[in-house]
PDB file of N, CA, C and O in Angstrom:
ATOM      1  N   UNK A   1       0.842  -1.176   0.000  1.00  0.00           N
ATOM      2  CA  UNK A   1       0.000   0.000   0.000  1.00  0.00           C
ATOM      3  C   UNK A   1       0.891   1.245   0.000  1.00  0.00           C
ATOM      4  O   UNK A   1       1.936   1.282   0.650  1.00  0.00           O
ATOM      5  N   UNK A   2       0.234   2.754  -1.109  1.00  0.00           N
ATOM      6  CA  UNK A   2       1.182   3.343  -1.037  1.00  0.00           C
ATOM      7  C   UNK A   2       0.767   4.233   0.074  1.00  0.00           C
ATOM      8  O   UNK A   2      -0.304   4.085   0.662  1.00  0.00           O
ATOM      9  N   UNK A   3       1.813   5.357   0.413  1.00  0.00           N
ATOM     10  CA  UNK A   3       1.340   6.073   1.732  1.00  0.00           C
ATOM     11  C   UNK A   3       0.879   7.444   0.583  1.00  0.00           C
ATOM     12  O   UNK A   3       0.922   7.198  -0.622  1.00  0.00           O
ATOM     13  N   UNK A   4       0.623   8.287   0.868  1.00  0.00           N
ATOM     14  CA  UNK A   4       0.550   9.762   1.042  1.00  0.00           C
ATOM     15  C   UNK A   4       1.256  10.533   1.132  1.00  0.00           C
ATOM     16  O   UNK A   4       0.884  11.695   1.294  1.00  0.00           O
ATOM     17  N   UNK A   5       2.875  10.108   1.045  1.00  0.00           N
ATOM     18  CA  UNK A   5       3.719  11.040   1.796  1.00  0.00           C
ATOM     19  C   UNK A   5       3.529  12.130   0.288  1.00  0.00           C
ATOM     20  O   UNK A   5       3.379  11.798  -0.888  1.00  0.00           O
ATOM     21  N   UNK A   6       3.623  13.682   1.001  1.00  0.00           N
ATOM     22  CA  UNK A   6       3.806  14.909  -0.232  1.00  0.00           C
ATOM     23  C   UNK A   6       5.207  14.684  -1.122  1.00  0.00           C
ATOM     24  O   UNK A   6       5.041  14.733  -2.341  1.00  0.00           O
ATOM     25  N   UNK A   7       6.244  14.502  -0.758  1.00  0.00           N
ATOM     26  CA  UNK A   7       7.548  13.927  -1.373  1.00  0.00           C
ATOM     27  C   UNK A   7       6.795  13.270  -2.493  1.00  0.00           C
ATOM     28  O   UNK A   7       6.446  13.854  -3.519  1.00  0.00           O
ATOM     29  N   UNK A   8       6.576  12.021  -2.217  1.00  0.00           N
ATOM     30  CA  UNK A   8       6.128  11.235  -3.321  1.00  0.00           C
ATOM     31  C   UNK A   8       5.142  11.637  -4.101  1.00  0.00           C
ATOM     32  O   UNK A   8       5.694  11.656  -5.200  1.00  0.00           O
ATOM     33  N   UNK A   9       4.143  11.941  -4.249  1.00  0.00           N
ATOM     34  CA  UNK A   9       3.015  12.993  -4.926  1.00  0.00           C
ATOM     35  C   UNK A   9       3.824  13.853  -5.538  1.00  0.00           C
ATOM     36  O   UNK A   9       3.956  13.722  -6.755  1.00  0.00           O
ATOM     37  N   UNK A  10       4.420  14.732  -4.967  1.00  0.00           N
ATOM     38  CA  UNK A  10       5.566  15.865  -5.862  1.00  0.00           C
ATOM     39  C   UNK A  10       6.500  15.269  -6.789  1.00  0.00           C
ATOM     40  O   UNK A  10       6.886  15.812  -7.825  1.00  0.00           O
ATOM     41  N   UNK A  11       6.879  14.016  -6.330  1.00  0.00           N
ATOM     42  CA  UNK A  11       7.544  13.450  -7.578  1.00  0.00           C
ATOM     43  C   UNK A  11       6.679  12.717  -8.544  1.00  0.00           C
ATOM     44  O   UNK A  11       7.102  12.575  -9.691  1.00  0.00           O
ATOM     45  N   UNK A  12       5.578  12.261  -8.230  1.00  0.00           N
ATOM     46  CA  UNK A  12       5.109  11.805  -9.561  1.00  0.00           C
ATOM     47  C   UNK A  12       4.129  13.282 -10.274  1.00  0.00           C
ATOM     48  O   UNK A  12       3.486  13.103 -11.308  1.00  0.00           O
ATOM     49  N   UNK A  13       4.134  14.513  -9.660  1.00  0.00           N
ATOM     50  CA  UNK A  13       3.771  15.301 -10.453  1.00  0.00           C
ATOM     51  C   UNK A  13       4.940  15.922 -11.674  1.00  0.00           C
ATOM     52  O   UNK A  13       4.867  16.352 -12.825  1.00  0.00           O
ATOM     53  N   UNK A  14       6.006  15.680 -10.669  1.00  0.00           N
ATOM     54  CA  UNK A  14       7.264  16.005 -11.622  1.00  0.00           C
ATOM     55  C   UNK A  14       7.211  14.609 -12.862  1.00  0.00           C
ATOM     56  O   UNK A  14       7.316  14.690 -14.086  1.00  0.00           O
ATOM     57  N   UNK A  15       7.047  13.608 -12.152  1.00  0.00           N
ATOM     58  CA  UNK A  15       7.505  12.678 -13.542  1.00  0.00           C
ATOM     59  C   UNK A  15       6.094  12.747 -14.650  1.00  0.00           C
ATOM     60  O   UNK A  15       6.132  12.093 -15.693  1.00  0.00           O
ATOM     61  N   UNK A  16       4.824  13.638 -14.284  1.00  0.00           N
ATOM     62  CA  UNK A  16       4.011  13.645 -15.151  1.00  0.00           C
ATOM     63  C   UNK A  16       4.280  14.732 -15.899  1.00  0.00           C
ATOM     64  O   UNK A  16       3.891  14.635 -17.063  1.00  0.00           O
ATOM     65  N   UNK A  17       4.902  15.890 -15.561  1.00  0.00           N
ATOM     66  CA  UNK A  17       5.178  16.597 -16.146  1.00  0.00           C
ATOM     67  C   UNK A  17       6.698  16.617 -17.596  1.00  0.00           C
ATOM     68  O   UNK A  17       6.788  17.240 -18.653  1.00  0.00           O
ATOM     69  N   UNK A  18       7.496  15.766 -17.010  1.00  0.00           N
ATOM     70  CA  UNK A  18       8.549  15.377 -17.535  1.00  0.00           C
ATOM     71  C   UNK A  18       7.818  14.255 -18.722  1.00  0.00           C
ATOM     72  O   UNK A  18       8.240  14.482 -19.856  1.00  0.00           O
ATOM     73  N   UNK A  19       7.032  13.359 -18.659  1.00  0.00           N
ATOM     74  CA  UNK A  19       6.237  12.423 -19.429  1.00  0.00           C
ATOM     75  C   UNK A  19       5.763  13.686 -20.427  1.00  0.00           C
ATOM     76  O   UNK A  19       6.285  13.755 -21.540  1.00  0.00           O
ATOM     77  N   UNK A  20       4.725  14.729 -20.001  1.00  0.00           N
ATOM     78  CA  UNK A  20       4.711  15.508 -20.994  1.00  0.00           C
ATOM     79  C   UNK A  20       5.720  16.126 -21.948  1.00  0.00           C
ATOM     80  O   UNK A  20       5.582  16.000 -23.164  1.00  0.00           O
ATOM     81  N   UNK A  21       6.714  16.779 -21.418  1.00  0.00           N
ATOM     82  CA  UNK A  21       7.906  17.298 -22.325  1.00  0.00           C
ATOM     83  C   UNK A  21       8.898  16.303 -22.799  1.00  0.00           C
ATOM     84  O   UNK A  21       9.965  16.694 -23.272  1.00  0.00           O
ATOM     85  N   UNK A  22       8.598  14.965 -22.698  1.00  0.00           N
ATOM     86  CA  UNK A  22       9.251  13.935 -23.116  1.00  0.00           C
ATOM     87  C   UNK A  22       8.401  13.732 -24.624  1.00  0.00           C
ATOM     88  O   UNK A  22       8.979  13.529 -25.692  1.00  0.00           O
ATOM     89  N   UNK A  23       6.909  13.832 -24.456  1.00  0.00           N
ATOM     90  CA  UNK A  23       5.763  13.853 -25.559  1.00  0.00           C
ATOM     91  C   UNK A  23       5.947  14.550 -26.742  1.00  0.00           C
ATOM     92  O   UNK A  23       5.794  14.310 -27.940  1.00  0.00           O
ATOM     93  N   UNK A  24       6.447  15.809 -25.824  1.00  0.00           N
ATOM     94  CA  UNK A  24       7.017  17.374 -26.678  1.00  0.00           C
ATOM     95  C   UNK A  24       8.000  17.411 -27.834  1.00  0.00           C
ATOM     96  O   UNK A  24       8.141  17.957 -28.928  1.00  0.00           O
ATOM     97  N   UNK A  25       8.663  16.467 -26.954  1.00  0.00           N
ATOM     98  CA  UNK A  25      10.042  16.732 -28.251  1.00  0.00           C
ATOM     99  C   UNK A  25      10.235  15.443 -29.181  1.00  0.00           C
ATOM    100  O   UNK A  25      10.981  15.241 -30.140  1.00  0.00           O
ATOM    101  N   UNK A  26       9.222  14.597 -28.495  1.00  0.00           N
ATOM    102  CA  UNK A  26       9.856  12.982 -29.393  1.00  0.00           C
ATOM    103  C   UNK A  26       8.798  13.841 -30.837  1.00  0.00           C
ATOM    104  O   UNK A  26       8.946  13.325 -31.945  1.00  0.00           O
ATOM    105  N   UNK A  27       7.726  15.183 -30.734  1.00  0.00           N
ATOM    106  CA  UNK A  27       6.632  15.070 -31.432  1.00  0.00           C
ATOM    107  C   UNK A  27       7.716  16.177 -32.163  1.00  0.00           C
ATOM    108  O   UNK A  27       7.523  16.390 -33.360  1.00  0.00           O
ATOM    109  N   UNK A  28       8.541  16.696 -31.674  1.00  0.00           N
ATOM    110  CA  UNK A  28       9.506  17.637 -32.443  1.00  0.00           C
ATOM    111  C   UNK A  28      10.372  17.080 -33.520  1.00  0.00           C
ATOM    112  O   UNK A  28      10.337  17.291 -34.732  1.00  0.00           O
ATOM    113  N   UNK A  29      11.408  16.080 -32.583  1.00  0.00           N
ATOM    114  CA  UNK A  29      11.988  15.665 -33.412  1.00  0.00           C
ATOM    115  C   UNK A  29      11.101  14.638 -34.687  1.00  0.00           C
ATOM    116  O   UNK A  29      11.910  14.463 -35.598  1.00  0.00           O
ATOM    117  N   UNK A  30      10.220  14.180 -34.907  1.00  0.00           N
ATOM    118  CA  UNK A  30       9.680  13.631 -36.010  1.00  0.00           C
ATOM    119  C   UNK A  30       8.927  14.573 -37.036  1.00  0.00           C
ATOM    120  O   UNK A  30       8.487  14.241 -38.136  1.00  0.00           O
ATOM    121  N   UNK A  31       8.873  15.858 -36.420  1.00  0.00           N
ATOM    122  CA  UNK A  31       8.986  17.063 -37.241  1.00  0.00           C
ATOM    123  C   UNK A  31      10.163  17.246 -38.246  1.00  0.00           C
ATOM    124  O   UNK A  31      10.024  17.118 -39.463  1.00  0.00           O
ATOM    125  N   UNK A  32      11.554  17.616 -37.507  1.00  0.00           N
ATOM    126  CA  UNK A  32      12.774  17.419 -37.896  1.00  0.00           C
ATOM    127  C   UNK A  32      13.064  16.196 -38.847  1.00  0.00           C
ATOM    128  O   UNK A  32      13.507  16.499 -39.954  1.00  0.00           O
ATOM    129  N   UNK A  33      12.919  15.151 -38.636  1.00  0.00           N
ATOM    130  CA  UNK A  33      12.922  13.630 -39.403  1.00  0.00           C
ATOM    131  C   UNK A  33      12.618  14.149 -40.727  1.00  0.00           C
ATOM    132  O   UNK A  33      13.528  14.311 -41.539  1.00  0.00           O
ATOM    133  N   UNK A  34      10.919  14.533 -41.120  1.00  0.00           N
ATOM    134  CA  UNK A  34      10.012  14.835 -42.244  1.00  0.00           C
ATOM    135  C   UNK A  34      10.856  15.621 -42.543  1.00  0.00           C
ATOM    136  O   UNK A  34      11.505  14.922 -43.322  1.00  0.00           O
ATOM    137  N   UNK A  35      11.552  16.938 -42.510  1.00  0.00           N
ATOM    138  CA  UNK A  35      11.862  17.829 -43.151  1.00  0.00           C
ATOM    139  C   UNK A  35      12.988  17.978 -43.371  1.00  0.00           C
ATOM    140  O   UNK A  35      13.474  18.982 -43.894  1.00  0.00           O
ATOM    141  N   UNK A  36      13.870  16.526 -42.830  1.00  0.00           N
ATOM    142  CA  UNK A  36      15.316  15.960 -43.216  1.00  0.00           C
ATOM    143  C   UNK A  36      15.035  14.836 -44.473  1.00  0.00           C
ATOM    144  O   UNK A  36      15.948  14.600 -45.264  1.00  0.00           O
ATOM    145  N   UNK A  37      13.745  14.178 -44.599  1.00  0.00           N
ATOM    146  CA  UNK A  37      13.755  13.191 -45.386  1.00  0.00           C
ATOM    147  C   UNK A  37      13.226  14.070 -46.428  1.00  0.00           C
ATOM    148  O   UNK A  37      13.173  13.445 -47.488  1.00  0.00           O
ATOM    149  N   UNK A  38      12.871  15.106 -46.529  1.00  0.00           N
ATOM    150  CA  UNK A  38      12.099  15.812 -48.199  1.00  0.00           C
ATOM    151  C   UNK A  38      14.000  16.499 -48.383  1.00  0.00           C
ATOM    152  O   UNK A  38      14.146  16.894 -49.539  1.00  0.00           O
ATOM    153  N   UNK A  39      14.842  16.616 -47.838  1.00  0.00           N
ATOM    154  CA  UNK A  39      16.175  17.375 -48.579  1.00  0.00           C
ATOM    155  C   UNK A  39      16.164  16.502 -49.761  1.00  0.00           C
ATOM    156  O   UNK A  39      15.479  15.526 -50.065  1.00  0.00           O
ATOM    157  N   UNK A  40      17.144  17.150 -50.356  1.00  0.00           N
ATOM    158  CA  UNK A  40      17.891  16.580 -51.951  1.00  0.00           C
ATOM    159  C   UNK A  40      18.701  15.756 -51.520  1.00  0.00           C
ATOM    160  O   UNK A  40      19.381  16.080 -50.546  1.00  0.00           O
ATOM    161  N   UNK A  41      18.855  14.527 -52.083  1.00  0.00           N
ATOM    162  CA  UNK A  41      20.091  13.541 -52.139  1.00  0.00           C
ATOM    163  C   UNK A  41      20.800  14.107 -52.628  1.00  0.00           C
ATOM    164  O   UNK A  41      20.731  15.289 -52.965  1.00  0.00           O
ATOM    165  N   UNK A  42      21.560  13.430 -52.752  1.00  0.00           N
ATOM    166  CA  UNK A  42      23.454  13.674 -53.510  1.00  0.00           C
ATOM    167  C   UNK A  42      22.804  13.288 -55.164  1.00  0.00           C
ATOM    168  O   UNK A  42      23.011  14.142 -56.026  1.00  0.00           O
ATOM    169  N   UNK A  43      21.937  11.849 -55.620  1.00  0.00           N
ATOM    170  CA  UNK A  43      21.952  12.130 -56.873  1.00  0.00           C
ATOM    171  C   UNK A  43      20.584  13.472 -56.969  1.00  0.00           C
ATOM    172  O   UNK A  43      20.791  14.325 -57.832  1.00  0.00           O
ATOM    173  N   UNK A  44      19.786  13.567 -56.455  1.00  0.00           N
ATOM    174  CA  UNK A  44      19.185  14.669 -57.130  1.00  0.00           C
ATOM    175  C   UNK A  44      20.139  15.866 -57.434  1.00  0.00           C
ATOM    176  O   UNK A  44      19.910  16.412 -58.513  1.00  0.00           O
ATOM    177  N   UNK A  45      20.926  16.264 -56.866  1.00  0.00           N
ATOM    178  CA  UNK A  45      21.518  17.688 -56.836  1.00  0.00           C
ATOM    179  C   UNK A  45      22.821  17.425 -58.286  1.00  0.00           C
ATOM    180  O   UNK A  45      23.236  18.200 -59.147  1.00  0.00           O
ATOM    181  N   UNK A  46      23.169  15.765 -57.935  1.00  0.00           N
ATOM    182  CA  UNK A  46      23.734  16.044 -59.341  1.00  0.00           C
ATOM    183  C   UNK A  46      23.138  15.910 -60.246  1.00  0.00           C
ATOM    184  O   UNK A  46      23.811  16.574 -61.035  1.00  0.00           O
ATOM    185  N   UNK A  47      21.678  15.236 -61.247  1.00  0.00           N
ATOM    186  CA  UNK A  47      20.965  15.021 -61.793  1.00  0.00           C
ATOM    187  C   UNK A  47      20.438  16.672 -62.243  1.00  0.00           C
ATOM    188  O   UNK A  47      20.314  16.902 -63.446  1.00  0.00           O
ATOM    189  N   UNK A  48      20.123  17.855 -61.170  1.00  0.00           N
ATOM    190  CA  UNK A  48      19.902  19.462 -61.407  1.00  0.00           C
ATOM    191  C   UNK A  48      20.986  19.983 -62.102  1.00  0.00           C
ATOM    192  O   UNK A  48      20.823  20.820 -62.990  1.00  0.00           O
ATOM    193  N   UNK A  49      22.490  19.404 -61.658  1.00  0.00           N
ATOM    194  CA  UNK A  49      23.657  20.148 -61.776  1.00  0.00           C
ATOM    195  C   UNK A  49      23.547  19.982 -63.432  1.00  0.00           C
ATOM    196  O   UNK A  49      23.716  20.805 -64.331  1.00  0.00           O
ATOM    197  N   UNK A  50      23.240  18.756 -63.451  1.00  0.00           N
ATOM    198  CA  UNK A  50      23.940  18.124 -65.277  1.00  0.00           C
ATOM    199  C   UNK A  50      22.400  18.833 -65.990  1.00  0.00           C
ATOM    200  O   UNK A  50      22.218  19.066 -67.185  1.00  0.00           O
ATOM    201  N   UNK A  51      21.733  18.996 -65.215  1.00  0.00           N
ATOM    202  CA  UNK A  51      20.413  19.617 -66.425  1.00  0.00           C
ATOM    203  C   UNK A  51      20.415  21.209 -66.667  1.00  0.00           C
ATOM    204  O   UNK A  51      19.857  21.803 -67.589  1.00  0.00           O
ATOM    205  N   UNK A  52      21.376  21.898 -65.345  1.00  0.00           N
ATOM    206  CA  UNK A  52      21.697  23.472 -65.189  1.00  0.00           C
ATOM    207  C   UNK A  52      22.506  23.329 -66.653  1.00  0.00           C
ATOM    208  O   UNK A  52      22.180  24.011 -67.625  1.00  0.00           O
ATOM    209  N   UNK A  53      23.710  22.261 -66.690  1.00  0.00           N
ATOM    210  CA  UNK A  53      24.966  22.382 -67.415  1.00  0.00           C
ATOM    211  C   UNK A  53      24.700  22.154 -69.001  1.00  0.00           C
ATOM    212  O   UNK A  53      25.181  22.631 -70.029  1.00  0.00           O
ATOM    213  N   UNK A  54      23.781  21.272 -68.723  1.00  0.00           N
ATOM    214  CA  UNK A  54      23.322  21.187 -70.503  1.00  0.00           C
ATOM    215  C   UNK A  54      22.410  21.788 -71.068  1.00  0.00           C
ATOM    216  O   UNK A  54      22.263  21.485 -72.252  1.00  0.00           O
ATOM    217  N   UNK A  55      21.400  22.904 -70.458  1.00  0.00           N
ATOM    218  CA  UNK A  55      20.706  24.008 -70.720  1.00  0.00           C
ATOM    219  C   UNK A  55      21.457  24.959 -70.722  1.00  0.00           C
ATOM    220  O   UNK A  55      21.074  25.716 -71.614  1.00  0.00           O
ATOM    221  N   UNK A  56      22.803  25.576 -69.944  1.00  0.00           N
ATOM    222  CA  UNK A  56      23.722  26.645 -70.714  1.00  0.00           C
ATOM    223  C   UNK A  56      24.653  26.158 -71.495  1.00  0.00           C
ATOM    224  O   UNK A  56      25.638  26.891 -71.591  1.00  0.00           O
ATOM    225  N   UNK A  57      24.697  24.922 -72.245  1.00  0.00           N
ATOM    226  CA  UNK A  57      25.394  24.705 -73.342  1.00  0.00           C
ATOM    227  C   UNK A  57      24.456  24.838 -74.492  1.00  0.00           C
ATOM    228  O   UNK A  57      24.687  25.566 -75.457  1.00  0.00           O
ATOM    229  N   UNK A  58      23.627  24.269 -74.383  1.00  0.00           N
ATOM    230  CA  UNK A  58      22.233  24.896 -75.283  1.00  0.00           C
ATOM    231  C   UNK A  58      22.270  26.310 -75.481  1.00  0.00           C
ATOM    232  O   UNK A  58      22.757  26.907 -76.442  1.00  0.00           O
ATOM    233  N   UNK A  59      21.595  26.876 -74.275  1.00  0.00           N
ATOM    234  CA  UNK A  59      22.084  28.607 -74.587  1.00  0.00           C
ATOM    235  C   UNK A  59      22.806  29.061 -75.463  1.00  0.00           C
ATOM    236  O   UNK A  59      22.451  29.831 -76.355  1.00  0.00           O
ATOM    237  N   UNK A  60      23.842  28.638 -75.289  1.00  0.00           N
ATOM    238  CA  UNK A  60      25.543  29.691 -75.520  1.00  0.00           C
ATOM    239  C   UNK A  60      25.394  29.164 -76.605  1.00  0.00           C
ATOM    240  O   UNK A  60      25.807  30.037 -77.369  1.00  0.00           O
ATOM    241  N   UNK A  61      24.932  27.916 -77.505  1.00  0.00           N
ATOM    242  CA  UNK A  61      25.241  27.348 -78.797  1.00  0.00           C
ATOM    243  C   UNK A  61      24.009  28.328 -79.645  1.00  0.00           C
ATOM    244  O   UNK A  61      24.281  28.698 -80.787  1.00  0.00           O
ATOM    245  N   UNK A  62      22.828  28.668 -79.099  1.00  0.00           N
ATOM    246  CA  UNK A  62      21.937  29.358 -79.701  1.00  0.00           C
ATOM    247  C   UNK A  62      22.190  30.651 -79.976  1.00  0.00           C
ATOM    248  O   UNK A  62      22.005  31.284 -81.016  1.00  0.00           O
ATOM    249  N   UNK A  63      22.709  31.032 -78.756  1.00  0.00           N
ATOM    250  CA  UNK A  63      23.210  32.440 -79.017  1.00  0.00           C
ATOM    251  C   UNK A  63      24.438  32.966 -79.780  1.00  0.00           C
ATOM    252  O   UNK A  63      24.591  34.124 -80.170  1.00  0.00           O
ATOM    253  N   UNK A  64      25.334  31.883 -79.940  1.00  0.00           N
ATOM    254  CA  UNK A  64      26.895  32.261 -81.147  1.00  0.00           C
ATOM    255  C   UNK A  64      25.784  31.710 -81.907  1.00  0.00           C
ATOM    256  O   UNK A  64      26.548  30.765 -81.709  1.00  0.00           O
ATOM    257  N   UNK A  65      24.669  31.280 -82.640  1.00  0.00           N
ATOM    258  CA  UNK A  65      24.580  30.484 -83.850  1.00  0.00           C
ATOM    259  C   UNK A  65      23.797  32.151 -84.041  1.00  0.00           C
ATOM    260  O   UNK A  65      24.040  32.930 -84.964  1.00  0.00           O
ATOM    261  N   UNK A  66      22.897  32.371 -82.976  1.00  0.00           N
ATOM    262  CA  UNK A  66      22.349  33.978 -83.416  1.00  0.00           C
ATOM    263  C   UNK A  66      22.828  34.864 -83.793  1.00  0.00           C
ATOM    264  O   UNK A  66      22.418  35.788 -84.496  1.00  0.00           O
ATOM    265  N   UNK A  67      24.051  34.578 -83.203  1.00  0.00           N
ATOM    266  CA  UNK A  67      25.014  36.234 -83.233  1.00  0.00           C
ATOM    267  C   UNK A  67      26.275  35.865 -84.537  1.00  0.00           C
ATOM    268  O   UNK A  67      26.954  36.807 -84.947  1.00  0.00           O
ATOM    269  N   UNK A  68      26.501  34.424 -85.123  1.00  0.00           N
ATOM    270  CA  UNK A  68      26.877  34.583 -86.174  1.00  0.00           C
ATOM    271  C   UNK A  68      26.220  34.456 -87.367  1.00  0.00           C
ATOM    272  O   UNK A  68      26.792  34.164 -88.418  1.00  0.00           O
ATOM    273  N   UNK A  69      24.896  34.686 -87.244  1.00  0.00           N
ATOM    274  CA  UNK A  69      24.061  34.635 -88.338  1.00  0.00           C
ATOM    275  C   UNK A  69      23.844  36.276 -88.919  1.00  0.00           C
ATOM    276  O   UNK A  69      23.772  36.638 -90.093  1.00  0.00           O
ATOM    277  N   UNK A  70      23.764  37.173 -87.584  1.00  0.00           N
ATOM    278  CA  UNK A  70      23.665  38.727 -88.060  1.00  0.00           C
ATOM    279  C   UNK A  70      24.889  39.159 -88.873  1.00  0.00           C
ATOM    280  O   UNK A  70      25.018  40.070 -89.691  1.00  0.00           O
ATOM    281  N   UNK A  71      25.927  38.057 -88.319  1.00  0.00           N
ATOM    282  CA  UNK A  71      27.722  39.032 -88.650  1.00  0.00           C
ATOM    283  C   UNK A  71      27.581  38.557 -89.802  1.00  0.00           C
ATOM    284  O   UNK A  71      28.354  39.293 -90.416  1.00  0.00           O
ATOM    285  N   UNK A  72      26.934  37.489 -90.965  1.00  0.00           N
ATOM    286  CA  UNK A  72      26.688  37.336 -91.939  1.00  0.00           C
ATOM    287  C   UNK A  72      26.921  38.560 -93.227  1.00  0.00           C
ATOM    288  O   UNK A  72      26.599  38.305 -94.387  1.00  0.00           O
TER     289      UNK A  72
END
């Protein structure tokens, strides 16, 4: 049987309270998780890099083919 003592009551108000902010952050960090798992991999960022790189080779080939068509 348990007693009454206030000690003990004060500590399980503390460990209910600690149970809450334990609630708090496990609900945080799986916040953090989601918005670590939507980043870019390593191949997405190179997969952007090579599509940046072959759209300004495109460019630059359109634009000398423009600009030696006027010097015509």
């Amino acid at each position: 049987m348990m007693s009454d003592d206030p000690e003990r009551s004060l500590s399980r108000r503390a460990a209910e309270g600690l149970r809450g902010d334990l609630y708090g952050l496990q609900s945080d960090i799986e916040v953090v998780q989601r918005q670590i798992a939507q980043l870019a991999t390593r191949g997405d960022i190179w997969r952007i890099g090579l599509v940046i790189a072959a759209g300004a080779v495109v460019a630059t080939v359109i634009v000398i083919g423009v600009v030696l068509s006027f010097l015509r």
